[in-house]
N, CA and C atoms as a LAMMPS dump frame, in Angstrom:
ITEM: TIMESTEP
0
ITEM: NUMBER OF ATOMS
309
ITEM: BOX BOUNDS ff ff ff
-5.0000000000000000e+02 5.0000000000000000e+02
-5.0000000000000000e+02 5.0000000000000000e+02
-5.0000000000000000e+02 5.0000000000000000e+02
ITEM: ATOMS id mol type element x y z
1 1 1 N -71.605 -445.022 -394.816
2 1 2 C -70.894 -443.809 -394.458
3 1 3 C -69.936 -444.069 -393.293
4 2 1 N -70.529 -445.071 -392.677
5 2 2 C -69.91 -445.154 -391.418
6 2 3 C -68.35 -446.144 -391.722
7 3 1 N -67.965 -446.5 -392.583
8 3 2 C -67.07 -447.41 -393.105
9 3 3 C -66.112 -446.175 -393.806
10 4 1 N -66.959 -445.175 -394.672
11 4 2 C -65.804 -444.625 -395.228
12 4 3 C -65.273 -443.284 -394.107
13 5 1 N -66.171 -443.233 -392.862
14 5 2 C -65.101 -442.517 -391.711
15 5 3 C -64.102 -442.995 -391.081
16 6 1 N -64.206 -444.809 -391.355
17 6 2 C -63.479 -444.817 -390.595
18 6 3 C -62.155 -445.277 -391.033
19 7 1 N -62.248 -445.545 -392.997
20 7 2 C -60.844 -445.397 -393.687
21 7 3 C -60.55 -444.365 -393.332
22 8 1 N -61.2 -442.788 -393.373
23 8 2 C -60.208 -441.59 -393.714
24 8 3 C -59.799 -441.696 -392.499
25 9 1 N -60.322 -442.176 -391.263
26 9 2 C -59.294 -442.029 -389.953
27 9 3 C -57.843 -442.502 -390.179
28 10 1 N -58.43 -443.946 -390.806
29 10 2 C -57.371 -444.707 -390.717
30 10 3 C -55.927 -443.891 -391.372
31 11 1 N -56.523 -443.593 -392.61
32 11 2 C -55.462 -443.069 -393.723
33 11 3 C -54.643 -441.87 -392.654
34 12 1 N -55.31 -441.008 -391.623
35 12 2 C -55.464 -440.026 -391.131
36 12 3 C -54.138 -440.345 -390.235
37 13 1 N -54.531 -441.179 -389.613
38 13 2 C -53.989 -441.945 -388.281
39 13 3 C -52.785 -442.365 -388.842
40 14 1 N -52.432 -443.204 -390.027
41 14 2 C -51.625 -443.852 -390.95
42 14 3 C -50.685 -443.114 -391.813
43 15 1 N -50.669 -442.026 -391.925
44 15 2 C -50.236 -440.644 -392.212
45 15 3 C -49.624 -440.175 -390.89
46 16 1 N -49.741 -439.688 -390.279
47 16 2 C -49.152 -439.459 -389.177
48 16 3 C -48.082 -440.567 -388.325
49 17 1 N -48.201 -441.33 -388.349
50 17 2 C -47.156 -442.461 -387.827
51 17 3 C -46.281 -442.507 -388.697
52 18 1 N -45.913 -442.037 -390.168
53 18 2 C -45.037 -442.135 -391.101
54 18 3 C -44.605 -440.816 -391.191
55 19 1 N -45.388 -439.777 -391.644
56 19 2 C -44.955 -438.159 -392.106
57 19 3 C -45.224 -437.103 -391.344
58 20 1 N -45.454 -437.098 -389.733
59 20 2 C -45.859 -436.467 -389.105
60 20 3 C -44.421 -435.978 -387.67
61 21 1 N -43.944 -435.298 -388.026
62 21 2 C -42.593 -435.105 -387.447
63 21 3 C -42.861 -435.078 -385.633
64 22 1 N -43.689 -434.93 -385.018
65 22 2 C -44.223 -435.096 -383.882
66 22 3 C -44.439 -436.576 -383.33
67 23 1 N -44.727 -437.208 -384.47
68 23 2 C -44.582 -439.001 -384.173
69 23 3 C -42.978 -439.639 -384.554
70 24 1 N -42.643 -439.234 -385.832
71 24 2 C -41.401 -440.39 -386.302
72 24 3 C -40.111 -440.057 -385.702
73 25 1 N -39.102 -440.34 -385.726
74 25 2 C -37.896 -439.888 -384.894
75 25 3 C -37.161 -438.346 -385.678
76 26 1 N -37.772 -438.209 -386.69
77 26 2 C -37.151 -436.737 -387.368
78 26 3 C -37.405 -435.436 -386.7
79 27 1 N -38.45 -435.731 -385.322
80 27 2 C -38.858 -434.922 -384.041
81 27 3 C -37.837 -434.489 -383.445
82 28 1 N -36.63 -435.266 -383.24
83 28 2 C -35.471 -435.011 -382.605
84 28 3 C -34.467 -433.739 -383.356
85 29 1 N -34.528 -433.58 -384.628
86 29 2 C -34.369 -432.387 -385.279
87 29 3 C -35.111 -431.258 -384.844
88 30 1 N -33.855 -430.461 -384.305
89 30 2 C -34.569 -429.493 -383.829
90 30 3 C -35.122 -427.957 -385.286
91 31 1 N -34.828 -428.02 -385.956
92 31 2 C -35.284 -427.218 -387.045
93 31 3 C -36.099 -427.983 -388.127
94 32 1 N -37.181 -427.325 -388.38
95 32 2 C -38.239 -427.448 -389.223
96 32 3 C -38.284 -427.793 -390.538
97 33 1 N -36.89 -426.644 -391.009
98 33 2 C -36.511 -426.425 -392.626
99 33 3 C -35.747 -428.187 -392.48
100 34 1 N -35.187 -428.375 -392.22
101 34 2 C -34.241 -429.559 -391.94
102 34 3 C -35.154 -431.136 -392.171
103 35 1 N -36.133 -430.805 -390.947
104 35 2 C -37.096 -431.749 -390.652
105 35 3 C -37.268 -432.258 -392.32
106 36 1 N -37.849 -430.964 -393.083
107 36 2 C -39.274 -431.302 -394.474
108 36 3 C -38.101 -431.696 -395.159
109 37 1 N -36.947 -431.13 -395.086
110 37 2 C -35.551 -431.535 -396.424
111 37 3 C -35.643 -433.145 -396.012
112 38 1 N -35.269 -433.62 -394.718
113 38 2 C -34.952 -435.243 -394.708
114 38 3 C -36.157 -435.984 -395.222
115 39 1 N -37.489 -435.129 -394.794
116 39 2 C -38.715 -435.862 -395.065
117 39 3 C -38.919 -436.41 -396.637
118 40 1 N -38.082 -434.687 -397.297
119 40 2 C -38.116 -435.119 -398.881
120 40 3 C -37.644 -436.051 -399.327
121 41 1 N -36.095 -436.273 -399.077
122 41 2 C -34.709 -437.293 -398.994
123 41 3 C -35.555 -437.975 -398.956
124 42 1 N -36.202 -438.555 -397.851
125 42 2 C -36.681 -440.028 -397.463
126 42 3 C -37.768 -440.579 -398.388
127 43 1 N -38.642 -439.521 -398.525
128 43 2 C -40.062 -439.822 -400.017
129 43 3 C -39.185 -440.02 -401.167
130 44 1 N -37.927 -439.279 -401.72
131 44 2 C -37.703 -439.498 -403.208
132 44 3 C -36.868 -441.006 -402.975
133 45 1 N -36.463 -440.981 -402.309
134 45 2 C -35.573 -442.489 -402.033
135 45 3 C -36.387 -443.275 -401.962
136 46 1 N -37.393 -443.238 -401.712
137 46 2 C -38.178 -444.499 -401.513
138 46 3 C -39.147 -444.619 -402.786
139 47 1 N -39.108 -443.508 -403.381
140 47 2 C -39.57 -443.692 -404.949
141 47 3 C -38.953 -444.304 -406.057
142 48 1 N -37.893 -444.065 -405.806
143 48 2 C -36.581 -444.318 -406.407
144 48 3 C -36.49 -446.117 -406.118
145 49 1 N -36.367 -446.532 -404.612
146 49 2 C -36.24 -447.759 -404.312
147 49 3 C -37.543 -448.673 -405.149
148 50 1 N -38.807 -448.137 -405.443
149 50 2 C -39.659 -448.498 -405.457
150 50 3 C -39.848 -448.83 -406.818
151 51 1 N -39.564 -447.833 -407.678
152 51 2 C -38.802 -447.975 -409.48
153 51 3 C -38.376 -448.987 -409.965
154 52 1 N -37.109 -449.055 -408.669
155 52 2 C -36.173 -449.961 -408.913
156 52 3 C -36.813 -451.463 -408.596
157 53 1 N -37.663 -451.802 -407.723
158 53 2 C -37.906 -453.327 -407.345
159 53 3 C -38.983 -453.341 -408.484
160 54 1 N -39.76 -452.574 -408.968
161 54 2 C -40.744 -452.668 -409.758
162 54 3 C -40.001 -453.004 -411.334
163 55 1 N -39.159 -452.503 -411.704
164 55 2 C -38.507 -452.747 -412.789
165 55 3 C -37.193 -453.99 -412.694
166 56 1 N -37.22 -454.081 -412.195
167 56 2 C -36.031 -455.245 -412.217
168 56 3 C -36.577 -456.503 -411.438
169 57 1 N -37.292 -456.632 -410.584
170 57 2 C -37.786 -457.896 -409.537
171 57 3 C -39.382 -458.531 -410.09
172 58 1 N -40.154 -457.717 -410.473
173 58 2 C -41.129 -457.623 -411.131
174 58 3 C -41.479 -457.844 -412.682
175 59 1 N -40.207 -457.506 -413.183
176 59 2 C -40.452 -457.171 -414.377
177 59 3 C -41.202 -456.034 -415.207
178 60 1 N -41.552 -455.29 -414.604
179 60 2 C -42.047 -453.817 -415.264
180 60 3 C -41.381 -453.452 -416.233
181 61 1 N -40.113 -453.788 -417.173
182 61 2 C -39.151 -453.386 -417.836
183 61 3 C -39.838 -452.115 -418.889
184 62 1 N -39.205 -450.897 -418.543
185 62 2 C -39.734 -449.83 -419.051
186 62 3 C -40.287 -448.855 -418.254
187 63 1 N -40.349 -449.589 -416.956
188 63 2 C -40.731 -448.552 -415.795
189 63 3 C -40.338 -447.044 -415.746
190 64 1 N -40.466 -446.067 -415.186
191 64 2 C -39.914 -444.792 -415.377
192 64 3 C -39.973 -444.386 -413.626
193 65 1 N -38.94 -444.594 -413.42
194 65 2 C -38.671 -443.799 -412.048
195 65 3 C -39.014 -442.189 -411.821
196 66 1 N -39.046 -441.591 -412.855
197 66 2 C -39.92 -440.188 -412.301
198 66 3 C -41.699 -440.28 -412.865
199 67 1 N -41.752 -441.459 -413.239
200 67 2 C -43.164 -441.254 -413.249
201 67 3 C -43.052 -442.211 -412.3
202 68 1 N -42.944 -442.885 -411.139
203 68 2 C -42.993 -442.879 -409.897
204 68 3 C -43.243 -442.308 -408.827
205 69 1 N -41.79 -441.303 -409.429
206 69 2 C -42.356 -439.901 -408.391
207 69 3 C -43.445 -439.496 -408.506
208 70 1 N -43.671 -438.81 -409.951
209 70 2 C -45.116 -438.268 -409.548
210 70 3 C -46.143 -438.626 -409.449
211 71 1 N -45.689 -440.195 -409.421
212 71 2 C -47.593 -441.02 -409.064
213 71 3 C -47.902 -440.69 -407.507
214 72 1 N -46.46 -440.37 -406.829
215 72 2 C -46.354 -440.88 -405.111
216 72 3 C -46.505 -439.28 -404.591
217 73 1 N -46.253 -438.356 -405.571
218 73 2 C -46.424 -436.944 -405.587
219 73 3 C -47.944 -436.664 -405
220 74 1 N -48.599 -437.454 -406.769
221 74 2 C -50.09 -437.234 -406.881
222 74 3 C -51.005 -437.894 -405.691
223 75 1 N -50.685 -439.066 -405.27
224 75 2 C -51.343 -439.508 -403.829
225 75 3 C -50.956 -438.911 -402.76
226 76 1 N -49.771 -438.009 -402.359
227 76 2 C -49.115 -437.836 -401.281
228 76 3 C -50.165 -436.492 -400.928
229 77 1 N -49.87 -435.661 -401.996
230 77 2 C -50.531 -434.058 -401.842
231 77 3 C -51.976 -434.271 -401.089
232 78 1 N -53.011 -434.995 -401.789
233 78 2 C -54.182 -435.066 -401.42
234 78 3 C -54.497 -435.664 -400.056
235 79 1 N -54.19 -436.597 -399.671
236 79 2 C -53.038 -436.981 -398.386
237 79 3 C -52.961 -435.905 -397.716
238 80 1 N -52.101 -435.176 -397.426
239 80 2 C -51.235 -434.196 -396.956
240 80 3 C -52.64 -432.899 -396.479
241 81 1 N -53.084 -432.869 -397.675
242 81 2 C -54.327 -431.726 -397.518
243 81 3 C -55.388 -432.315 -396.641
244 82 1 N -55.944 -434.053 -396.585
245 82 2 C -56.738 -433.828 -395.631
246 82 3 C -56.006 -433.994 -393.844
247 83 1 N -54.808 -434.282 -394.086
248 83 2 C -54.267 -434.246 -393.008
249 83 3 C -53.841 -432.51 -392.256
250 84 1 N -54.486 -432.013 -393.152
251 84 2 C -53.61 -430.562 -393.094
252 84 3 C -55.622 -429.922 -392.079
253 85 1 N -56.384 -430.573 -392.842
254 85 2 C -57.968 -430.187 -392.259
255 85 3 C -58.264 -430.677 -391.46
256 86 1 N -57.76 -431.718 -391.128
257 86 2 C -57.79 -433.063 -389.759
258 86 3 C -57.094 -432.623 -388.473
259 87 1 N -55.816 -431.616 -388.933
260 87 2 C -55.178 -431.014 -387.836
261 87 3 C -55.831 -429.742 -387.37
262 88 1 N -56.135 -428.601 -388.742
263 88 2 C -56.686 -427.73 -388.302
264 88 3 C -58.284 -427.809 -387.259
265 89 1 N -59.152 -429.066 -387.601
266 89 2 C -60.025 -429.01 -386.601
267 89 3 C -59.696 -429.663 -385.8
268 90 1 N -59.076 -430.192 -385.367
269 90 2 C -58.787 -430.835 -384.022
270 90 3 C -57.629 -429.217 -383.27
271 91 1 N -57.307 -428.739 -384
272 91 2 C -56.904 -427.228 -383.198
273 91 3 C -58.274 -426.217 -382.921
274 92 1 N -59.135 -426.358 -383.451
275 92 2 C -60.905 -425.363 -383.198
276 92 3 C -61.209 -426.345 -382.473
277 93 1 N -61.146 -427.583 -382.479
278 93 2 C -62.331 -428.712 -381.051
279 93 3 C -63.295 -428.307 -381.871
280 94 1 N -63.564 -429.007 -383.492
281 94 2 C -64.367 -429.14 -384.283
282 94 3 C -65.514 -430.494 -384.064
283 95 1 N -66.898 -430.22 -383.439
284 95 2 C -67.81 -431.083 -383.6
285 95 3 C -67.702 -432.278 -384.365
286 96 1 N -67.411 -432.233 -385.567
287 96 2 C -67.647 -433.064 -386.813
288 96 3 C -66.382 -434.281 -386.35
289 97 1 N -65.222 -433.68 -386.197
290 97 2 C -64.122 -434.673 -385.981
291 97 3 C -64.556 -435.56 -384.205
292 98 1 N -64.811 -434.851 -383.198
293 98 2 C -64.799 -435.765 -382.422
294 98 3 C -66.071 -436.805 -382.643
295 99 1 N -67.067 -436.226 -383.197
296 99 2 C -68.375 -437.336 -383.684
297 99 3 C -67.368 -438.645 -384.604
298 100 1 N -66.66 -438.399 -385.284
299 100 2 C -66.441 -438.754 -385.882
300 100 3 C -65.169 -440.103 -385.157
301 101 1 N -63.955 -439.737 -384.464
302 101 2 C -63.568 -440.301 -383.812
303 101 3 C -64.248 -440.838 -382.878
304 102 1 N -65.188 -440.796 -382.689
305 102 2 C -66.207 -441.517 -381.149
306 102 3 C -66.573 -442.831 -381.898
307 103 1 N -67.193 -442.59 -383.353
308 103 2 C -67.509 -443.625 -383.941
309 103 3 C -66.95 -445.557 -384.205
């Protein structure tokens, strides 16, 4: 148990240094709506980039760049949600999370 607390930190922690507008330089935007639009820009481009090295450098030939997207969709959301419960208790000073970070 004690191994898989301390992936979800990681993932937790690892998530935030990439999509967390308070860490990456998209902080400097001062509007919100703006912030999630570049955030999008930056996820589909990099799906897109990712298509592309997979199908042509790799050889994947047949690859599908929107089933890319929504593979990066389908990991991102679930992602996103425990980062979304990770923030909300660390806003209550939830027991469970600092046990958990102490570890």
């Amino acid at each position: 148990m004690k191994y898989f607390r301390k992936f979800i930190m990681f993932v937790v922690d690892s998530w935030r240094l990439v999509m967390d507008n308070r860490y990456n330089p998209l902080k400097y935007i001062p509007d919100p709506s703006l912030q999630t639009y570049f955030t999008l820009v930056l996820f589909t481009m990099w799906s897109i980039y990712f298509g592309f090295v997979a199908s042509f450098y790799m050889g994947w030939l047949g690859y599908s760049v929107v089933t890319s997207i929504i593979v990066h969709v389908a990991v991102i959301l679930p992602v996103a949600f425990t980062n979304a419960v990770f923030l909300d208790a660390e806003r209550d000073g939830s027991k469970w999370l600092k046990d958990w970070r102490d570890e």
